[in-house]
N, C-alpha and C positions, 0 to 999 in steps of 0.2 A: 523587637517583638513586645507587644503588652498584655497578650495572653487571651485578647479578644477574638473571639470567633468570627472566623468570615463569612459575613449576611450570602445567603445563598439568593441568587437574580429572580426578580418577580416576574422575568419569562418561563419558570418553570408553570407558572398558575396557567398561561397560554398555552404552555406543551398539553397540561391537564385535560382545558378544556377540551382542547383539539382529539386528545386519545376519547374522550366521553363521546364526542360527535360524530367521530367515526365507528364509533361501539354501537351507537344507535343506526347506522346505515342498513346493515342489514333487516335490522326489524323492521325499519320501515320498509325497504323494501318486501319483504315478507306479509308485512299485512296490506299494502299495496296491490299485491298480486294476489292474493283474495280477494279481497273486493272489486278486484276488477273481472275476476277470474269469475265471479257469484254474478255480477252486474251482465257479465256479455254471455253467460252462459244461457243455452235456447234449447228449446224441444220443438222435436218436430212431430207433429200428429202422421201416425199411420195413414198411407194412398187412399185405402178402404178399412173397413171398418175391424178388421183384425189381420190385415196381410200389406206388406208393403217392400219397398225393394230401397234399401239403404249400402252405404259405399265404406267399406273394413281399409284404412289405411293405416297402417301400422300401428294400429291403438284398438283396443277394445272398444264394442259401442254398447250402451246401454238399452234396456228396454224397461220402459214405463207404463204404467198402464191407472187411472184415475181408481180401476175399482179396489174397495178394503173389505168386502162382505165374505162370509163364509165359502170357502171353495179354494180351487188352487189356480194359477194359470200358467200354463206350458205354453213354450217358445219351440217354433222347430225355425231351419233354416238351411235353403238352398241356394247354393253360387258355383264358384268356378269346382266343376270337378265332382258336383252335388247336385243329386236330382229333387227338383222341389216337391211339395207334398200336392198331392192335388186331388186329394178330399175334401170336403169343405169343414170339416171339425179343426185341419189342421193336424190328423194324425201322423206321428212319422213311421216309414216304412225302413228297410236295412240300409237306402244309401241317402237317407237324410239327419243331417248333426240337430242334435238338440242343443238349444242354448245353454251355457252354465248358469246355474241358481248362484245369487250373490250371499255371500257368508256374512254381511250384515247390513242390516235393513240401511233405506236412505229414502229419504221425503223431500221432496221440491212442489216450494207453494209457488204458482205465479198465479197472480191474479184471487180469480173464487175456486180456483182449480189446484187441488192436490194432486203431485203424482209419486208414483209408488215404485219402487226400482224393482222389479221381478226376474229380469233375467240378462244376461250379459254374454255379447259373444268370445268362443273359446278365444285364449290368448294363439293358437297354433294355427288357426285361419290363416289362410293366405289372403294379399291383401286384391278386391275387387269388389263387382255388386254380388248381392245376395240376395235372395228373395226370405222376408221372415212373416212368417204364421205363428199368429198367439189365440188360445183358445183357454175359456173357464172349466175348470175340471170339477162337476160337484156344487154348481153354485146355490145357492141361498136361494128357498121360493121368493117369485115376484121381486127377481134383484136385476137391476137393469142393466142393458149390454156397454161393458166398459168401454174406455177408450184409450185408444194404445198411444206409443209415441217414442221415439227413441233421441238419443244425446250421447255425446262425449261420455265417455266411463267414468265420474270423478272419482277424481286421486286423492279424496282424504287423509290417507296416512300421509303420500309423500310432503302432504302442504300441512300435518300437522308436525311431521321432522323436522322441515325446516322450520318451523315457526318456533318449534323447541331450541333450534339449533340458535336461530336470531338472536332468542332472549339470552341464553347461553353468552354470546359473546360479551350482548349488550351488557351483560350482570358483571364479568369479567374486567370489559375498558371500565365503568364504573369503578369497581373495588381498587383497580388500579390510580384510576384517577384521583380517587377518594386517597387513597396511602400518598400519591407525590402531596396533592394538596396540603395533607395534616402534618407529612414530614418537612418542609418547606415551610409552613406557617410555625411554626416549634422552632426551628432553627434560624430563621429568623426574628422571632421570638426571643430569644437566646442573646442574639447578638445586637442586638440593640439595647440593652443591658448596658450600664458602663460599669466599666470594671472598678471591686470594690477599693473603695480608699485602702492603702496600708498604713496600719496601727504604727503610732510613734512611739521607736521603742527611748526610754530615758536611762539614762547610766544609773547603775546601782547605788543603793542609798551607803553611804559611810557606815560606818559599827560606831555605836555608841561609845563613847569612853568610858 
């Protein structure tokens, strides 16, 4: 033995790489699936002009409606087991569900056209058609007759979880990747070093006479 340390293998920089690229998988996946999710996402305009008959599969559906001016707008909704409203305001009577009001705003621009998430069907619906009525409660003078249209419920949070969850890992293989790298480049570092010369030692000098 000469006391030299043993070069550690330059396939450790390869493992590195590899734990970094797989760190980043998920993120990309994750912001893949937004943008595609933003890209293929569609509204569909109401039959008529505040009433229309859309289909509850196992998801919430959303209701949008173009208008932002002073006033409120109520959703009701009739399907399996619910009798629909058939006033023409769209009042509801004791055996028709009013839509849930959503607990935070949400805006989708397509085109010159904004729309406005106003009401969302209950999560406890069973799944079938429905008939939904939206009507202005209170509108602003000389404000003109909105337009409705419903969509998929987006899931914001669960796609802002994941998206937290992505970087999370991503930041993880990193740091990991980072520590082999810098421990590897050091001890290699190290061992390419040649080891110090030893000092010649000379026999002791005689005593004077």
């Amino acid at each position: 033995m000469n006391g030299q340390q043993r070069m550690p293998s330059a396939w450790w920089f390869g493992v590195a790489a590899v734990i970094f690229l797989l760190g980043l998988v998920p993120l990309i996946l994750a912001l893949s699936n937004a943008v595609e999710g933003l890209i293929e996402y569609e509204i569909q305009e109401f039959d008529d002009a505040a009433s229309t008959e859309l289909e509850v599969d196992g998801a919430p559906v959303a209701i949008f409606t173009t208008y932002d001016g002073i006033g409120t707008v109520r959703c009701n909704g009739g399907g399996p087991g619910v009798e629909v409203p058939d006033d023409e305001t769209g009042g509801a009577d004791a055996t028709v569900l009013t839509l849930d009001h959503p607990t935070w705003d949400f805006e989708y621009s397509r085109g010159s056209r904004t729309w406005h998430r106003v009401a969302v069907t209950p999560g406890d619906w069973d799944d079938g058609t429905y008939s939904v009525s939206c009507n202005v409660v209170s509108p602003g003078p000389s404000e003109p007759s909105p337009q409705f249209a419903y969509a998929d419920n987006p899931s914001v949070f669960g796609t802002v979880v994941g998206f937290l969850i992505a970087v999370g890992i991503a930041g993880l293989t990193t740091i990991i990747a980072l520590t082999i790298v810098i421990v590897v480049a050091v001890k290699r570092s190290r061992a390419k070093r040649p080891p110090l010369p030893r000092r010649p030692t000379f026999p002791p000098t005689p005593p004077q006479p």
